[in-house]
KOLMAR-378711 format. One record per residue: residue in one letter; x, y, z of N, C-alpha, C in turn. Coordinates in steps of 0.001 Angstrom, whole numbers, padded with zeros to 6 digits, always signed. Example, Ala and Ser with C-alpha at 12.3 -4.5 7.8 and 13.67 -1.06 7.14 Angstrom:
<rokols>
A+013190-005690+007800+012300-004500+007800+013200-003300+007800/S+012850-002250+007080+013670-001060+007140+012900+000030+007870/
</rokols>
This chain:
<rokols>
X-000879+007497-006442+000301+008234-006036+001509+007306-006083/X+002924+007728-006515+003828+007340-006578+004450+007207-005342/X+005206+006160-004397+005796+006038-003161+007567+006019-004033/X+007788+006741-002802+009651+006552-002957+010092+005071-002121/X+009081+005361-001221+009494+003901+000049+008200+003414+000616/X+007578+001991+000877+006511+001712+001739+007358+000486+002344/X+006254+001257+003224+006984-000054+004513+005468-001138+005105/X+005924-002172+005048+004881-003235+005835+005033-003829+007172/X+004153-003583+008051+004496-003864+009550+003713-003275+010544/X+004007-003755+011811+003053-003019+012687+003786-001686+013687/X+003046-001155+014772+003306-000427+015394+003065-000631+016713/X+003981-000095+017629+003401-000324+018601+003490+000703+019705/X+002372+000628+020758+002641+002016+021706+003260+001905+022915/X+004024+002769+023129+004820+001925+024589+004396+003608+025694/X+003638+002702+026859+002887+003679+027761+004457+003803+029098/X+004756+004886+029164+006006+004741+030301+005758+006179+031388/X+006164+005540+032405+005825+006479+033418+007035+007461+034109/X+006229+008193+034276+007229+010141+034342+008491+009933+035596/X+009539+010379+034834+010621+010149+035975+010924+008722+036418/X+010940+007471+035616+010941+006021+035715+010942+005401+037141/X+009380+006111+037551+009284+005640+038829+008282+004259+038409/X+007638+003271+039475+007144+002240+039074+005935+002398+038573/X+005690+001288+037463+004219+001454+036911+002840+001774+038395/X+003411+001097+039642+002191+001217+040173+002426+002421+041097/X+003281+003186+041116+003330+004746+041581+002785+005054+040658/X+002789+005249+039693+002645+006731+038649+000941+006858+038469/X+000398+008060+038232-000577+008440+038587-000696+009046+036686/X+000273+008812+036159+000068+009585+034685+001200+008490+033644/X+001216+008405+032637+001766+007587+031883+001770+008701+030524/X+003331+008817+029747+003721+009160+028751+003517+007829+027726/X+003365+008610+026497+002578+007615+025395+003460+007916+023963/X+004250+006578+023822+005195+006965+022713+005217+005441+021799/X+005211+006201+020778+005109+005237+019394+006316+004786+018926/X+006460+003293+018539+007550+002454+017842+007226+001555+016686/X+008532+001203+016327+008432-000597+015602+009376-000010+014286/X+010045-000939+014216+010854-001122+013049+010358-000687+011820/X+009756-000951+011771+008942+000186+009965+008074+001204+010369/X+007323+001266+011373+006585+002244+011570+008237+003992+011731/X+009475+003475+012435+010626+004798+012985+010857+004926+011263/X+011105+003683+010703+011635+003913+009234+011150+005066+008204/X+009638+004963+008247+008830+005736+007568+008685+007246+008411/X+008587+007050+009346+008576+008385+009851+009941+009143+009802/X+011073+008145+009996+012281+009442+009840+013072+009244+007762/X+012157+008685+006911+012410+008824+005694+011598+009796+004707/X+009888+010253+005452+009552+010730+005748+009570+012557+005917/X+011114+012216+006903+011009+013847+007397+011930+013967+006501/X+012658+013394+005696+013717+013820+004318+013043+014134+003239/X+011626+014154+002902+010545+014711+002116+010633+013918+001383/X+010443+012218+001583+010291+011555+000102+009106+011166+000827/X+008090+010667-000068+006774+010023-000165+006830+008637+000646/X+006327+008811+001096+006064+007195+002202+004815+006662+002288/X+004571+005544+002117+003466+005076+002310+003951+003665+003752/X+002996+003810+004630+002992+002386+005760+001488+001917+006148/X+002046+000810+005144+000972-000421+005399+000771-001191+006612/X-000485-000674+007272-000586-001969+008312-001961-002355+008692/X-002350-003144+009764-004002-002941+009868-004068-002707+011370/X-005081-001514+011381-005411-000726+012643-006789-001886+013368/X-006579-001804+014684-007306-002138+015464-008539-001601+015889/X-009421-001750+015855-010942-000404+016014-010701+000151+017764/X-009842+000496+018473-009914+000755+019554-009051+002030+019423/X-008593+002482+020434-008299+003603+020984-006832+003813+020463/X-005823+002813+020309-004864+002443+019675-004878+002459+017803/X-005619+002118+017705-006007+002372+016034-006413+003213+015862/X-007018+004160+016370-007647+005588+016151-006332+006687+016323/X-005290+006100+017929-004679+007220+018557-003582+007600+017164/X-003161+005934+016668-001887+006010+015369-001854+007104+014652/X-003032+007329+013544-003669+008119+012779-003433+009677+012668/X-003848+009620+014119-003748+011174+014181-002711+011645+014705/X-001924+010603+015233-000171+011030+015794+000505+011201+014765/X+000171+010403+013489+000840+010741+012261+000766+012071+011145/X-000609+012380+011760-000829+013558+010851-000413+014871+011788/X-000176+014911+013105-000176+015642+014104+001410+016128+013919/X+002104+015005+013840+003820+015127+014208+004685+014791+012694/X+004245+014229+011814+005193+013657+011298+005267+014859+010052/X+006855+015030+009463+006785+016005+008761+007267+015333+007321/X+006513+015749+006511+006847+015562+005103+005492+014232+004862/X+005720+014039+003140+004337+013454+002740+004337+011816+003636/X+003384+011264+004289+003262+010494+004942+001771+009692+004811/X+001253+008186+004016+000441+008211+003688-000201+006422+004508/X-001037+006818+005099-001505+005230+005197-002356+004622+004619/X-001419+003605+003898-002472+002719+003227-003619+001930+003783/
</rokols>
């Protein structure tokens, strides 16, 4: 497949808690994805060009969660190498 744009880099998850009360109040934690090439590809992405983002997943819960947040939310062709 032909890419318009790939990006190389990691991702990362940032766990933050409801109503920015303190990590050790909160009883629930919101779960939101970043990093400088990972926002790139996702909002170049939603302009419908072909993206490919290269990175290497971790075998845990974090490498699994990436995956399917990408196929879940992200709009337009989006491919991991």
């Amino acid at each position: 497949m032909k890419y318009d744009l790939v990006t190389f880099g990691e991702a990362m998850i940032r766990l933050i808690s409801p109503d920015h009360m303190r990590l050790e109040q909160a009883r629930s934690l919101n779960v939101s994805v970043g990093g400088a090439e990972w926002n790139v590809a996702v909002n170049v992405s939603r302009l419908g060009l072909n993206i490919a983002w290269v990175s290497r997943l971790v075998d845990t819960w974090a490498g699994r969660f990436l995956p399917g947040l990408k196929r879940e939310r992200f709009g337009g062709p989006f491919e991991q190498c």
